[in-house]
C-alpha positions in Angstrom: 43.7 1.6 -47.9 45.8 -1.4 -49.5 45.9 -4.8 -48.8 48.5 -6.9 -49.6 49.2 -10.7 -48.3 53.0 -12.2 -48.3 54.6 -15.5 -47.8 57.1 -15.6 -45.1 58.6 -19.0 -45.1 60.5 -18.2 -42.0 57.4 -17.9 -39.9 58.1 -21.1 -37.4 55.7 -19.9 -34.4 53.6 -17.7 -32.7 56.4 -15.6 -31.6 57.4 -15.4 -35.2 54.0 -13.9 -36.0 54.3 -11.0 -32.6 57.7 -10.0 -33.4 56.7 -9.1 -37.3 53.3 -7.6 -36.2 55.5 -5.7 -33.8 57.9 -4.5 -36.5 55.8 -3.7 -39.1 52.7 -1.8 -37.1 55.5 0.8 -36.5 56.2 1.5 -40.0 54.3 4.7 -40.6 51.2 3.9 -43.0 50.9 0.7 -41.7 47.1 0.2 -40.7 46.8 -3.7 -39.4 48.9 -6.3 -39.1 47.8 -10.1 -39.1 49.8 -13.5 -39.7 49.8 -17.0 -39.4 52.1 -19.5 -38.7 50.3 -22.4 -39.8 50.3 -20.9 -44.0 53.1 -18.7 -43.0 51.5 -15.6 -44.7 51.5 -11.8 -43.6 48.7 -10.0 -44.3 49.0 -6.2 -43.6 46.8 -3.3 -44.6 48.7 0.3 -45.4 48.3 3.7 -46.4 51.0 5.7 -47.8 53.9 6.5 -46.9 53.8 2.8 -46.5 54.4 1.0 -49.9 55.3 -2.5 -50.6 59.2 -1.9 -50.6 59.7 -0.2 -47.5 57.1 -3.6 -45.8 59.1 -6.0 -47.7 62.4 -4.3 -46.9 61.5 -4.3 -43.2 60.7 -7.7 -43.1 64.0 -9.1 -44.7 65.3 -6.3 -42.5 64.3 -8.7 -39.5 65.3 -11.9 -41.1 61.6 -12.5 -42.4 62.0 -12.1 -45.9 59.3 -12.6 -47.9 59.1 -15.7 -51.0 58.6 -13.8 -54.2 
């Protein structure tokens, strides 16, 4: 298992943080989930299929993309 941590500057609120652990917990490989709006990172543990440009492509996909 992989783990990789991601900056989402749009993360405002707690909601923020459901909707993207909703999203992404879908994506097949995708293991856990966790965020927090306070740092606004994404921290999310994955297996393939899961890689990190279908998580980052899902994420700008919801209008969370991520700060490189």
């Amino acid at each position: 298992m992989t783990t990789i941590k991601y900056s989402v500057p749009g993360i405002n609120c707690n909601h923020c943080v459901h909707t993207i652990q909703s999203e992404l917990i879908e994506l097949e490989g995708v293991k856990t989930v966790s965020g927090d709006s306070a740092t606004k990172e994404v921290v999310v543990e994955y297996d393939a299929p899961a890689n990190p440009e279908s998580i980052e492509s899902l994420l700008a996909e919801i209008n969370y993309p991520v700060k490189k």
